[in-house]
CHARMM-style PDB file with segment names, atoms N, HN, CA, C and O in Angstrom:
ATOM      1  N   UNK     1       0.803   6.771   9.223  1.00  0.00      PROA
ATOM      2  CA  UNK     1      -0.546   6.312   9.004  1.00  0.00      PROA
ATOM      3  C   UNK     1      -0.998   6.774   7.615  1.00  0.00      PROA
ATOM      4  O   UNK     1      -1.052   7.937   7.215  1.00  0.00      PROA
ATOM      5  N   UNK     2      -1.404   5.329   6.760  1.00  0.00      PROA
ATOM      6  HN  UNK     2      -1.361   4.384   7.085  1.00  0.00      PROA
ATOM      7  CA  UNK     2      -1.762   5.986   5.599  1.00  0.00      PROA
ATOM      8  C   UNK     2      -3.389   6.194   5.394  1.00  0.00      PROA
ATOM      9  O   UNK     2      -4.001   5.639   6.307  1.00  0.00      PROA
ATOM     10  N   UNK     3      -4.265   6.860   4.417  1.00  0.00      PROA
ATOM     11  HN  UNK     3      -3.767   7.310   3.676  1.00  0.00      PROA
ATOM     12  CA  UNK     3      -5.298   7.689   4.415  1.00  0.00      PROA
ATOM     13  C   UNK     3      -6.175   7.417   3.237  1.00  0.00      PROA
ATOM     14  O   UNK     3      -5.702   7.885   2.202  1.00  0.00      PROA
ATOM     15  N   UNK     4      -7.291   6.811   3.094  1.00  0.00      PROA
ATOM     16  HN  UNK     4      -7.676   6.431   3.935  1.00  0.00      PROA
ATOM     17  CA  UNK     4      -7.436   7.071   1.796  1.00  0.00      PROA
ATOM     18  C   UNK     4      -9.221   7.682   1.818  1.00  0.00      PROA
ATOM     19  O   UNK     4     -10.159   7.489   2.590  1.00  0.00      PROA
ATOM     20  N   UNK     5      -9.021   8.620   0.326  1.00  0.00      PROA
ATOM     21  HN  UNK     5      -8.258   8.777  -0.302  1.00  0.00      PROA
ATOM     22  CA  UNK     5     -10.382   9.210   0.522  1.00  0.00      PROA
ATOM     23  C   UNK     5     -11.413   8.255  -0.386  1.00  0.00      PROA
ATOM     24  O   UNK     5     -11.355   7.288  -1.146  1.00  0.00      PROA
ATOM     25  N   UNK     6     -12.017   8.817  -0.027  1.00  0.00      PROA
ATOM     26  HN  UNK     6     -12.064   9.602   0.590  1.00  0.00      PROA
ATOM     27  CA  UNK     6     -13.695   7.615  -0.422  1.00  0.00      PROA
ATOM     28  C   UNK     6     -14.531   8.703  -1.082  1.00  0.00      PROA
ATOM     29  O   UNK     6     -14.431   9.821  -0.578  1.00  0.00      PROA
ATOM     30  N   UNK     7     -15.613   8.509  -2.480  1.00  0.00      PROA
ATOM     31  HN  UNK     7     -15.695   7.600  -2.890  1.00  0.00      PROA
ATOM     32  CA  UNK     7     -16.172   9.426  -2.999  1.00  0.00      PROA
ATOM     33  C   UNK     7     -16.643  10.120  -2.375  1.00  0.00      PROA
ATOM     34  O   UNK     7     -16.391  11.135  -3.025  1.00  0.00      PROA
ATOM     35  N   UNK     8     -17.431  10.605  -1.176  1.00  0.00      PROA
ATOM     36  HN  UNK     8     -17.636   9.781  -0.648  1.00  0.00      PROA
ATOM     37  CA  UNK     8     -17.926  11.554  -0.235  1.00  0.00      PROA
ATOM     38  C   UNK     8     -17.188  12.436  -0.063  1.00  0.00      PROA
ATOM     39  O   UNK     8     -17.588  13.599  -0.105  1.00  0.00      PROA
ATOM     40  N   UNK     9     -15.731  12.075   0.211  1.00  0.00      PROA
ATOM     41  HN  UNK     9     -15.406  11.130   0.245  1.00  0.00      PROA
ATOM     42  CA  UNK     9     -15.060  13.114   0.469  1.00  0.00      PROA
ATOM     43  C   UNK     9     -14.275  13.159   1.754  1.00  0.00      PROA
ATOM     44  O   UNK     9     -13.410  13.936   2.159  1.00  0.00      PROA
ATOM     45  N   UNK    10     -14.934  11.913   2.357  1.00  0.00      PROA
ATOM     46  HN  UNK    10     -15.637  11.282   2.028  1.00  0.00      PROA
ATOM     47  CA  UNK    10     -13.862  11.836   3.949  1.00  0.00      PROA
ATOM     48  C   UNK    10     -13.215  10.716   3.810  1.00  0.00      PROA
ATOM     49  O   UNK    10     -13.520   9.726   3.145  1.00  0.00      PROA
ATOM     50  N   UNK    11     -12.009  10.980   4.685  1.00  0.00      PROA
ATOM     51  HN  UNK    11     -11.761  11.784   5.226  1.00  0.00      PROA
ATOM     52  CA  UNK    11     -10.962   9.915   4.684  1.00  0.00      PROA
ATOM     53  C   UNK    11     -11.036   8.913   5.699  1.00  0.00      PROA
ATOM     54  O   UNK    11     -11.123   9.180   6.898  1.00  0.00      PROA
ATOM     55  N   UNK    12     -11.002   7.759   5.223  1.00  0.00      PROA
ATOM     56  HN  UNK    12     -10.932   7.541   4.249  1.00  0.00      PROA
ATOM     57  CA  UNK    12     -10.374   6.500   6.239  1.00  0.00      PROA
ATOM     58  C   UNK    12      -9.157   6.075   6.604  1.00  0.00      PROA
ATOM     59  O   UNK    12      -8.189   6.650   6.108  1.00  0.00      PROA
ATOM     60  N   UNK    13      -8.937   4.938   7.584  1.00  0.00      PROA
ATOM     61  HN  UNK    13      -9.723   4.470   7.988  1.00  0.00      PROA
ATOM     62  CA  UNK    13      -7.088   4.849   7.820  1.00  0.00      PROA
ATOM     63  C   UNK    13      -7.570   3.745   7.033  1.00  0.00      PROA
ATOM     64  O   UNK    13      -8.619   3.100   7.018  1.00  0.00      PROA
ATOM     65  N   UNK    14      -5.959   3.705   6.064  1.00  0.00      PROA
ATOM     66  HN  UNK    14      -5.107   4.228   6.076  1.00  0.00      PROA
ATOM     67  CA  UNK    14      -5.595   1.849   5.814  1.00  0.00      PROA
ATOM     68  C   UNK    14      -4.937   1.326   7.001  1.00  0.00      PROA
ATOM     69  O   UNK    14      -4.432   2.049   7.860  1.00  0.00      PROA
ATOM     70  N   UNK    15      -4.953   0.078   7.031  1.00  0.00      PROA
ATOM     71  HN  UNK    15      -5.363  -0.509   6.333  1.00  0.00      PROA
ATOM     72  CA  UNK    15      -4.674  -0.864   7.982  1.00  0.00      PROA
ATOM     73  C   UNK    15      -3.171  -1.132   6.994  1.00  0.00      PROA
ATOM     74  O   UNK    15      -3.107  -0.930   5.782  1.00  0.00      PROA
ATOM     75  N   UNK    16      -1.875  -1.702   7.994  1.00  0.00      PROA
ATOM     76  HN  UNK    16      -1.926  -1.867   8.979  1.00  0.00      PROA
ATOM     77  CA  UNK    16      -1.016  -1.920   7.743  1.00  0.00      PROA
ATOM     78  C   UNK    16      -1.161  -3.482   6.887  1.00  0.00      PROA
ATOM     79  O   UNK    16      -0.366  -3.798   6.001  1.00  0.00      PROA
ATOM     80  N   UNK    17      -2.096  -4.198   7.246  1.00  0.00      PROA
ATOM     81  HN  UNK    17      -2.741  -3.941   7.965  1.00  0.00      PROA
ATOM     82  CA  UNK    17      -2.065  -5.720   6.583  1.00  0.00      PROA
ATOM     83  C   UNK    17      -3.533  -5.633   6.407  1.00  0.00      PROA
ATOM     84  O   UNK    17      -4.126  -4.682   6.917  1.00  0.00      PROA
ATOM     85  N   UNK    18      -4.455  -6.923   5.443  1.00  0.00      PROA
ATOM     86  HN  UNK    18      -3.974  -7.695   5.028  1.00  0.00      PROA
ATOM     87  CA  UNK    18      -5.456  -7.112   4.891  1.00  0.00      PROA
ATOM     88  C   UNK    18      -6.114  -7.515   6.034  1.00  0.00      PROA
ATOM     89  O   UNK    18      -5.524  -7.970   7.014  1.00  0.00      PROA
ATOM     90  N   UNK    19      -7.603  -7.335   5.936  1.00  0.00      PROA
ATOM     91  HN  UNK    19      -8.083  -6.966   5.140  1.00  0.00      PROA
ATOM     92  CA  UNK    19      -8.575  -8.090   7.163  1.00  0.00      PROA
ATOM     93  C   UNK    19      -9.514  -9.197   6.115  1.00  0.00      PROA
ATOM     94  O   UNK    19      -9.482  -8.881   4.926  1.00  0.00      PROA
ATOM     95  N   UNK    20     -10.040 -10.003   6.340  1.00  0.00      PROA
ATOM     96  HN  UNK    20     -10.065 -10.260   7.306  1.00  0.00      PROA
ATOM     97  CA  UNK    20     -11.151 -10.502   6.570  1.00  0.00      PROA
ATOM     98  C   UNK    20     -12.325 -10.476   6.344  1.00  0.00      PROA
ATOM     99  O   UNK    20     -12.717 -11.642   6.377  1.00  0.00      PROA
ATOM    100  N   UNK    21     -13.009  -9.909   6.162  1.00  0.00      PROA
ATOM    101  HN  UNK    21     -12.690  -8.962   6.136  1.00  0.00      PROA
ATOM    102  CA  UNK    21     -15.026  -9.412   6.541  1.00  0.00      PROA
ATOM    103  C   UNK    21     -15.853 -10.557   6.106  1.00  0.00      PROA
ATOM    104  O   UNK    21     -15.875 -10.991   4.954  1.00  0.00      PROA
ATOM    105  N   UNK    22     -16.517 -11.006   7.083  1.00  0.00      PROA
ATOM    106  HN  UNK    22     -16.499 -10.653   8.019  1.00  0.00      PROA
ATOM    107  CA  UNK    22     -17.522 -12.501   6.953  1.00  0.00      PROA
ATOM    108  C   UNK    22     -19.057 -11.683   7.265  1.00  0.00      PROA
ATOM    109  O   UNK    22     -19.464 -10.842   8.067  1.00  0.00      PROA
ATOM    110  N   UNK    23     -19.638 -12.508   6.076  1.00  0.00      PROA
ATOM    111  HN  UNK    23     -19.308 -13.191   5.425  1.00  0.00      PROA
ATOM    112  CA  UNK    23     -21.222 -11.975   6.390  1.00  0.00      PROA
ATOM    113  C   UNK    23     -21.823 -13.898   6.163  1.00  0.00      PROA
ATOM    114  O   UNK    23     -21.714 -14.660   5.202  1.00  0.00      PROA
ATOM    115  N   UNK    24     -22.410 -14.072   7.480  1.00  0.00      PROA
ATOM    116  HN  UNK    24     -22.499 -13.454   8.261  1.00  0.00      PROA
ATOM    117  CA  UNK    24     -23.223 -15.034   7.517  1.00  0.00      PROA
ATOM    118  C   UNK    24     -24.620 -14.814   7.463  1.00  0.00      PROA
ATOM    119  O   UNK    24     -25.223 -13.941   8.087  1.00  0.00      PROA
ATOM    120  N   UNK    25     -25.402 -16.152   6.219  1.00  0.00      PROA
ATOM    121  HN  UNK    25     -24.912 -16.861   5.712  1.00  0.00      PROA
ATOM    122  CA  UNK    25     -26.183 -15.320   5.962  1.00  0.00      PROA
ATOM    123  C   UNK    25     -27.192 -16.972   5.070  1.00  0.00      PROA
ATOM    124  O   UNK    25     -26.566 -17.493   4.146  1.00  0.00      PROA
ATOM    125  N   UNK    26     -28.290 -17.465   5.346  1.00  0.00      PROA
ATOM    126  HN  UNK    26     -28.798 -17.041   6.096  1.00  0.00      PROA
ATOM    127  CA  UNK    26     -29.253 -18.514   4.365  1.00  0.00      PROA
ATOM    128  C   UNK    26     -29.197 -17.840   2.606  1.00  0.00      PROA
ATOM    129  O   UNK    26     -29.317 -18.478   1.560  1.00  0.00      PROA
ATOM    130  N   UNK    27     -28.976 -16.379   2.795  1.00  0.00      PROA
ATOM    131  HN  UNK    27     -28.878 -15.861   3.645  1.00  0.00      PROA
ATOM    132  CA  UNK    27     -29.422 -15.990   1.649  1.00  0.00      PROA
ATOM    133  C   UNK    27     -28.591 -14.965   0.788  1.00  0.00      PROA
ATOM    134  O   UNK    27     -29.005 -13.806   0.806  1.00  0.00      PROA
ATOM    135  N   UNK    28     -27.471 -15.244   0.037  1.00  0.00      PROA
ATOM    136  HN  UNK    28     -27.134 -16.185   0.023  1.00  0.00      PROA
ATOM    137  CA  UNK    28     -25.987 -14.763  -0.059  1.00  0.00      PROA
ATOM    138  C   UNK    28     -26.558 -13.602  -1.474  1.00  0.00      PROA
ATOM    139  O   UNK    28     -26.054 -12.579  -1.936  1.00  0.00      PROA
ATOM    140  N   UNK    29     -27.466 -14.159  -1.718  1.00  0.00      PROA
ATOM    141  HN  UNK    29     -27.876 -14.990  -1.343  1.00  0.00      PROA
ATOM    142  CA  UNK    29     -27.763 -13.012  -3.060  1.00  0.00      PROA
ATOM    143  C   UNK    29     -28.697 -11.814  -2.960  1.00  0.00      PROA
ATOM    144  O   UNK    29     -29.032 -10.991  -3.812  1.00  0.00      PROA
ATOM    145  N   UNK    30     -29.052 -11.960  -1.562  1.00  0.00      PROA
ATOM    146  HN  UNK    30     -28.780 -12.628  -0.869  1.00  0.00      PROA
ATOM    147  CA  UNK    30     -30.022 -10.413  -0.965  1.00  0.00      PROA
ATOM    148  C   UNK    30     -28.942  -9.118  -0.580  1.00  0.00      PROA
ATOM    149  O   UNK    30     -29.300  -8.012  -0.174  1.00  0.00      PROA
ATOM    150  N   UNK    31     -27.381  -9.613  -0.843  1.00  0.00      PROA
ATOM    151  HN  UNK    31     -27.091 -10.511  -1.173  1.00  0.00      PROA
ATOM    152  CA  UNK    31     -26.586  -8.725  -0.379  1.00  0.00      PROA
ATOM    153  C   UNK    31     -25.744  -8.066  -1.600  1.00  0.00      PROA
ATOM    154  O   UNK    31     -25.576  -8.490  -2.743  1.00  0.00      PROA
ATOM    155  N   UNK    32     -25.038  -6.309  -0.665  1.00  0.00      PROA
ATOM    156  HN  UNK    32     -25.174  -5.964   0.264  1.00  0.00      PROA
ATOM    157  CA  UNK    32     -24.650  -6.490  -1.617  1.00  0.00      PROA
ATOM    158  C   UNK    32     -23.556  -5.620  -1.325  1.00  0.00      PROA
ATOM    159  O   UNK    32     -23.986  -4.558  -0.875  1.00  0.00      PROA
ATOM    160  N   UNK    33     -22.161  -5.656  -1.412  1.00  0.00      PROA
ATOM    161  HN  UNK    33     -21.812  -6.519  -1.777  1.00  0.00      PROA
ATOM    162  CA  UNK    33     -21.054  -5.094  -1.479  1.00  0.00      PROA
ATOM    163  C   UNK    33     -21.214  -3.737  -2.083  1.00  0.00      PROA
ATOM    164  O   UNK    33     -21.649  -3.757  -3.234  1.00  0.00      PROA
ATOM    165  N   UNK    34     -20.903  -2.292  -1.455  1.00  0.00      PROA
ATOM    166  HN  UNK    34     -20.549  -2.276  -0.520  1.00  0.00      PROA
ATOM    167  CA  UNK    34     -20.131  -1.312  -2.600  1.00  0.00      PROA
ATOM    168  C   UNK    34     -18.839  -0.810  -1.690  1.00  0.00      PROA
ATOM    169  O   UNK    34     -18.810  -0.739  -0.461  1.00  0.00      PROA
ATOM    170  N   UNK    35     -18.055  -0.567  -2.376  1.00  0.00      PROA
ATOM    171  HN  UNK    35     -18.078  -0.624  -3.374  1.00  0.00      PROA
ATOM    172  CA  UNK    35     -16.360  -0.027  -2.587  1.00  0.00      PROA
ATOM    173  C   UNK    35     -16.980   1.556  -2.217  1.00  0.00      PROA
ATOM    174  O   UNK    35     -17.475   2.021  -3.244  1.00  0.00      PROA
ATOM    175  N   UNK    36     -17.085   2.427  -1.150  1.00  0.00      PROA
ATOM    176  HN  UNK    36     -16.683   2.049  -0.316  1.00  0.00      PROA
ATOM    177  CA  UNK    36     -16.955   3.697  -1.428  1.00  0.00      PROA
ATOM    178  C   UNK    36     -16.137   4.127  -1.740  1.00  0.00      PROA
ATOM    179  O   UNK    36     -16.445   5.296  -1.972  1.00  0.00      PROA
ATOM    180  N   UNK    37     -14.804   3.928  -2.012  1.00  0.00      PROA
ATOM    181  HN  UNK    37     -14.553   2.978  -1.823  1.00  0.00      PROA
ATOM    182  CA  UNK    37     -13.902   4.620  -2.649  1.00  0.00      PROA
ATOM    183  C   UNK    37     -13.786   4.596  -4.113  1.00  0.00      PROA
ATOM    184  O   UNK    37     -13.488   5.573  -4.801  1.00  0.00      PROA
ATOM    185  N   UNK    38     -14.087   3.196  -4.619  1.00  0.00      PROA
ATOM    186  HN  UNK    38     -14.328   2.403  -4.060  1.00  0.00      PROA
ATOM    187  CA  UNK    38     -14.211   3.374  -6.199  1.00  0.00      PROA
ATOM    188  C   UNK    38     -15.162   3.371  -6.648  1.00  0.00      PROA
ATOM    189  O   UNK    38     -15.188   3.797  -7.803  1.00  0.00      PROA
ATOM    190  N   UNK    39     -16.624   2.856  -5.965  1.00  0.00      PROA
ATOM    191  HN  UNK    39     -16.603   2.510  -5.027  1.00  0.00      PROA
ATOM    192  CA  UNK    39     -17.835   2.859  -6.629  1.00  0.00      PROA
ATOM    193  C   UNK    39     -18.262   1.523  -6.971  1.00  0.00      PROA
ATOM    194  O   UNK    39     -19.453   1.269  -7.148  1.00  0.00      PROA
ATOM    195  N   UNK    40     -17.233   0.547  -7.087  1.00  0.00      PROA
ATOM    196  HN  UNK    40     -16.266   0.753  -6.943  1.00  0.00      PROA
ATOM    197  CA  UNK    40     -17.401  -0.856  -7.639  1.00  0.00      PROA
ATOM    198  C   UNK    40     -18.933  -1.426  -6.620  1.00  0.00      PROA
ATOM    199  O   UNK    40     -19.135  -1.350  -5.408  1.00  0.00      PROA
ATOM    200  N   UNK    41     -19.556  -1.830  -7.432  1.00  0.00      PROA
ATOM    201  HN  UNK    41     -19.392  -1.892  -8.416  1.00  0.00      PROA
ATOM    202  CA  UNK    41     -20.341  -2.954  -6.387  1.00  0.00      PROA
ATOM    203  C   UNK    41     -20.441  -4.428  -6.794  1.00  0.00      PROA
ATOM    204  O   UNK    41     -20.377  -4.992  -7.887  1.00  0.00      PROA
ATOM    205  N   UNK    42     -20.589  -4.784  -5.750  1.00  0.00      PROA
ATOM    206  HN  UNK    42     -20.640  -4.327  -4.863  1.00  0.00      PROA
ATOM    207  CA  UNK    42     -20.351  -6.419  -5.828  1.00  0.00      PROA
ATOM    208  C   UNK    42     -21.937  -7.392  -5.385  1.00  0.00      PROA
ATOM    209  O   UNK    42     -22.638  -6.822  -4.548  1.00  0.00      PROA
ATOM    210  N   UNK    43     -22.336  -8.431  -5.784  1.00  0.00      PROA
ATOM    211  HN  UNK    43     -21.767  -8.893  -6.463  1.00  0.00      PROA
ATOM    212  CA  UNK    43     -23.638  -9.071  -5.165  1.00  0.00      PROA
ATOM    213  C   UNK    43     -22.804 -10.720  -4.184  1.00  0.00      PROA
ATOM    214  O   UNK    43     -21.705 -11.272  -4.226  1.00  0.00      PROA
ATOM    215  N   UNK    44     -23.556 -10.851  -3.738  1.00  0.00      PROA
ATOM    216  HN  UNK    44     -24.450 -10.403  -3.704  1.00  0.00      PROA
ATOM    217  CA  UNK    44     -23.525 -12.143  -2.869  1.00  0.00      PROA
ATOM    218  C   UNK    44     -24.370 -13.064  -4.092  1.00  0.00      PROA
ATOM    219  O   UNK    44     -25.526 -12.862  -4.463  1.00  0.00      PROA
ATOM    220  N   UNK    45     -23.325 -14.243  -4.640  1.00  0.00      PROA
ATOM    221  HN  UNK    45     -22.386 -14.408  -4.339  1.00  0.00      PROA
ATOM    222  CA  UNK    45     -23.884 -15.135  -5.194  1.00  0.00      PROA
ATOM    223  C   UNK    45     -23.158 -16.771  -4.783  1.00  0.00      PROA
ATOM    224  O   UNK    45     -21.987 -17.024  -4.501  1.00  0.00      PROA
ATOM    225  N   UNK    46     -24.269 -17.642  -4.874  1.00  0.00      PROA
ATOM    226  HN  UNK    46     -25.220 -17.437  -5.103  1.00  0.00      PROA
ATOM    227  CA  UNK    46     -23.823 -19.026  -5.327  1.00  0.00      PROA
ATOM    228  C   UNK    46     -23.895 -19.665  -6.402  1.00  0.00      PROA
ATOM    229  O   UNK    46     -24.835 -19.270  -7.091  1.00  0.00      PROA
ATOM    230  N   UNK    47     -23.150 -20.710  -6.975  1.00  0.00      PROA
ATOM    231  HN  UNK    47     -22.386 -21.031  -6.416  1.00  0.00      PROA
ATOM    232  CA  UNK    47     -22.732 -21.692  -7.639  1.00  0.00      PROA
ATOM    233  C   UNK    47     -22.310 -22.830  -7.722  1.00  0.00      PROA
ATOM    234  O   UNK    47     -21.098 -22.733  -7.530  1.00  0.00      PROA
ATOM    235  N   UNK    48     -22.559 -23.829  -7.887  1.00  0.00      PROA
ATOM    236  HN  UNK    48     -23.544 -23.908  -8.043  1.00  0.00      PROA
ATOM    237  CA  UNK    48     -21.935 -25.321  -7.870  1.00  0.00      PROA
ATOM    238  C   UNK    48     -21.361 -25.395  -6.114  1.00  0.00      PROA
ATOM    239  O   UNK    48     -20.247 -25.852  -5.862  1.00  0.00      PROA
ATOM    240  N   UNK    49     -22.281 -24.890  -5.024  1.00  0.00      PROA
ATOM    241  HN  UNK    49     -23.187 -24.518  -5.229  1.00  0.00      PROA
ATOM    242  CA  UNK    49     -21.571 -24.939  -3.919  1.00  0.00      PROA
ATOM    243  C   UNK    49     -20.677 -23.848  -3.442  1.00  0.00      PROA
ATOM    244  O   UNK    49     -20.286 -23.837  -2.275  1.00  0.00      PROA
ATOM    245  N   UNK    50     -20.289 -22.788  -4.433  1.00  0.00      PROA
ATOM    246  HN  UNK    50     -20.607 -22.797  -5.381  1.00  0.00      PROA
ATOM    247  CA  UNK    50     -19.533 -22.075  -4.102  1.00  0.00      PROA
ATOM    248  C   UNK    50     -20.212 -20.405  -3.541  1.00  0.00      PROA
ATOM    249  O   UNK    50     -21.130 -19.750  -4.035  1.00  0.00      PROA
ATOM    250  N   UNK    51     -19.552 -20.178  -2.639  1.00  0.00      PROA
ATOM    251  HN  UNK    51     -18.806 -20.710  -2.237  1.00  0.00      PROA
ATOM    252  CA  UNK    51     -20.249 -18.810  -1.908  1.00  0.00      PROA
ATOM    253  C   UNK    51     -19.297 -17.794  -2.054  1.00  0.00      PROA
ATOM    254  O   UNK    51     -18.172 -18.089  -1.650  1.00  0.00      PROA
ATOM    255  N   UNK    52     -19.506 -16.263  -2.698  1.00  0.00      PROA
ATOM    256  HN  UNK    52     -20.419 -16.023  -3.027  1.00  0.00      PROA
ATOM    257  CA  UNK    52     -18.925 -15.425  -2.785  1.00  0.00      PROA
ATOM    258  C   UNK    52     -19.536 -14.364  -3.656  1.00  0.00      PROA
ATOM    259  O   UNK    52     -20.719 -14.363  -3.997  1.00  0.00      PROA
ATOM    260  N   UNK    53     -18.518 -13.331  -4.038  1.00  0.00      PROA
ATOM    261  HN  UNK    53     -17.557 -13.331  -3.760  1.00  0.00      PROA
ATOM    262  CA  UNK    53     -19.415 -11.949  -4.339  1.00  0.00      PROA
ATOM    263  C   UNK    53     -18.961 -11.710  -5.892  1.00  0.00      PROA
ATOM    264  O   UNK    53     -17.748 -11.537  -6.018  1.00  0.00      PROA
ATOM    265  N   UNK    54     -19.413 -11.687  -6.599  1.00  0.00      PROA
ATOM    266  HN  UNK    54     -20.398 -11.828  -6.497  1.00  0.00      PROA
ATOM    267  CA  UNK    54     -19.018 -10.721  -8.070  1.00  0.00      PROA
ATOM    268  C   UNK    54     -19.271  -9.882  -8.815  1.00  0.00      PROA
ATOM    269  O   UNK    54     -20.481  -9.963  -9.025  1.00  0.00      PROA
ATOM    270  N   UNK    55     -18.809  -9.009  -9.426  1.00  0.00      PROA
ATOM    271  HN  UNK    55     -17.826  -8.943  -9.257  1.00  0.00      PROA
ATOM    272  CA  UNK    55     -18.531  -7.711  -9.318  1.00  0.00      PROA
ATOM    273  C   UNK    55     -20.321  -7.449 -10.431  1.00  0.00      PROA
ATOM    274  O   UNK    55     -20.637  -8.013 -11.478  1.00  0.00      PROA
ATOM    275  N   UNK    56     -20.856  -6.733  -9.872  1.00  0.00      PROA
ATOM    276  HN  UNK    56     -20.600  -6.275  -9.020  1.00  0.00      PROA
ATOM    277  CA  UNK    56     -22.150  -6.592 -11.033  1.00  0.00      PROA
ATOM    278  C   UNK    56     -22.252  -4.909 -11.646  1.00  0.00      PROA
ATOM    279  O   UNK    56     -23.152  -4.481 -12.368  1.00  0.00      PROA
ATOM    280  N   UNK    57     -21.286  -4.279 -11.227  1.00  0.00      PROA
ATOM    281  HN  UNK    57     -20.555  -4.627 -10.641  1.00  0.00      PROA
ATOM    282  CA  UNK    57     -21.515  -2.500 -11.427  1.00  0.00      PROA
ATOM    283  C   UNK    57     -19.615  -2.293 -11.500  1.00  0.00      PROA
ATOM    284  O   UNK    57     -18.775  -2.701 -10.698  1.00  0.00      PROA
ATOM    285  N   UNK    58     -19.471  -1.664 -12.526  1.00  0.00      PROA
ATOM    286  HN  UNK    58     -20.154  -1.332 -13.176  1.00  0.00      PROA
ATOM    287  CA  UNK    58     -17.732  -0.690 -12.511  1.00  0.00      PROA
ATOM    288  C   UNK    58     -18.216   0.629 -11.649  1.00  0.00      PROA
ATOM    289  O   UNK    58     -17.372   1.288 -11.041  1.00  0.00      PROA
ATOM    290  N   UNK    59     -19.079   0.849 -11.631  1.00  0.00      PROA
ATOM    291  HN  UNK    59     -19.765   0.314 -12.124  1.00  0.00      PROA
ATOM    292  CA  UNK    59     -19.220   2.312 -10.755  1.00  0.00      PROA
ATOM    293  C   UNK    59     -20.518   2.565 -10.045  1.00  0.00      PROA
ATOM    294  O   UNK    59     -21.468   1.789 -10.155  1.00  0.00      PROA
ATOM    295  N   UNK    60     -20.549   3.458  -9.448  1.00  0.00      PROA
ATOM    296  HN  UNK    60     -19.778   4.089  -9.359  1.00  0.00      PROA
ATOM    297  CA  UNK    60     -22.106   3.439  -8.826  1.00  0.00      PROA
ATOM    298  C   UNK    60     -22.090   5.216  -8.260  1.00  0.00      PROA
ATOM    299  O   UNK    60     -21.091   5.471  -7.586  1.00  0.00      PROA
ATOM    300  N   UNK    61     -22.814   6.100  -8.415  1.00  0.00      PROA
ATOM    301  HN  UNK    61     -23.625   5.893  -8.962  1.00  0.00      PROA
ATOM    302  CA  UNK    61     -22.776   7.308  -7.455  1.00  0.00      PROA
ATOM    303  C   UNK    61     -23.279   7.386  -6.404  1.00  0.00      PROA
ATOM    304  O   UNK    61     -24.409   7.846  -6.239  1.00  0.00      PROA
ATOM    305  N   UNK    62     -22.304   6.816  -5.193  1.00  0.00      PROA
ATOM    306  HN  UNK    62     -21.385   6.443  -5.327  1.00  0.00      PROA
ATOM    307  CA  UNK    62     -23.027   6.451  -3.916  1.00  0.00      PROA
ATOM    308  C   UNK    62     -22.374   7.283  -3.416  1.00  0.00      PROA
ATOM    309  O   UNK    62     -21.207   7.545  -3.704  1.00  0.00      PROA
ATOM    310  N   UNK    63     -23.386   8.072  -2.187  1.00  0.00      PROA
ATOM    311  HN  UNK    63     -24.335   7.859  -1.953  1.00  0.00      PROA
ATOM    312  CA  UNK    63     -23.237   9.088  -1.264  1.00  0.00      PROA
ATOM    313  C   UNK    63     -24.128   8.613  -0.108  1.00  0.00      PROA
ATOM    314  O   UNK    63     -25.326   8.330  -0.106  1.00  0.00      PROA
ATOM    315  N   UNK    64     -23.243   8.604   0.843  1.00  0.00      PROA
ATOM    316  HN  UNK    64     -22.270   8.834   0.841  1.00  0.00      PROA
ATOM    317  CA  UNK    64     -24.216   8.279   2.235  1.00  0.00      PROA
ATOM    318  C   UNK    64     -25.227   9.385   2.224  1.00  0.00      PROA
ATOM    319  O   UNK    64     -25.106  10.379   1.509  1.00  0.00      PROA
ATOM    320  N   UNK    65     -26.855   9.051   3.553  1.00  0.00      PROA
ATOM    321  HN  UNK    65     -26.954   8.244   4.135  1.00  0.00      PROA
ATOM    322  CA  UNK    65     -27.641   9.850   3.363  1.00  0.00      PROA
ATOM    323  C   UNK    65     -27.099  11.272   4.392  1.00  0.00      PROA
ATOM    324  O   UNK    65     -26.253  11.139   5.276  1.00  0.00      PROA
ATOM    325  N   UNK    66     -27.528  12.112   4.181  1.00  0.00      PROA
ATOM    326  HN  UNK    66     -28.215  12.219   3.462  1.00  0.00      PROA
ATOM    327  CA  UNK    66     -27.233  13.559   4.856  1.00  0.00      PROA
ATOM    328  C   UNK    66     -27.867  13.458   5.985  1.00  0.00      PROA
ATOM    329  OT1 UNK    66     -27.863  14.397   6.782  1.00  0.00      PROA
TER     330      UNK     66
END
């Protein structure tokens, strides 16, 4: 089982293969992706029809609340 740590400091399992994650939603740009392990964050945007997330931050200092 492999392990990986996330800026906080605790570890998650990786999954042997990739998943999925669907957020249904009228309003794709009120959301917003962050990576706790690297910090990356991402927004929910559209375009010409197209629905998905892109990257708006290389880092972020996110710590869950205590």
């Amino acid at each position: 089982m492999t392990t990986r740590k996330l800026l906080d400091g605790t570890s998650v399992t990786e999954l042997e293969e990739s998943v999925t994650l669907k957020v249904y939603t009228k309003c794709p740009e009120k959301w917003m992706l962050i990576d706790t392990e690297t910090g990356e964050v991402y927004t929910g945007y559209t375009t010409e029809g197209k629905h998905d997330w892109k990257k708006t931050q290389d880092s972020v200092n996110w710590k869950p609340d205590a």
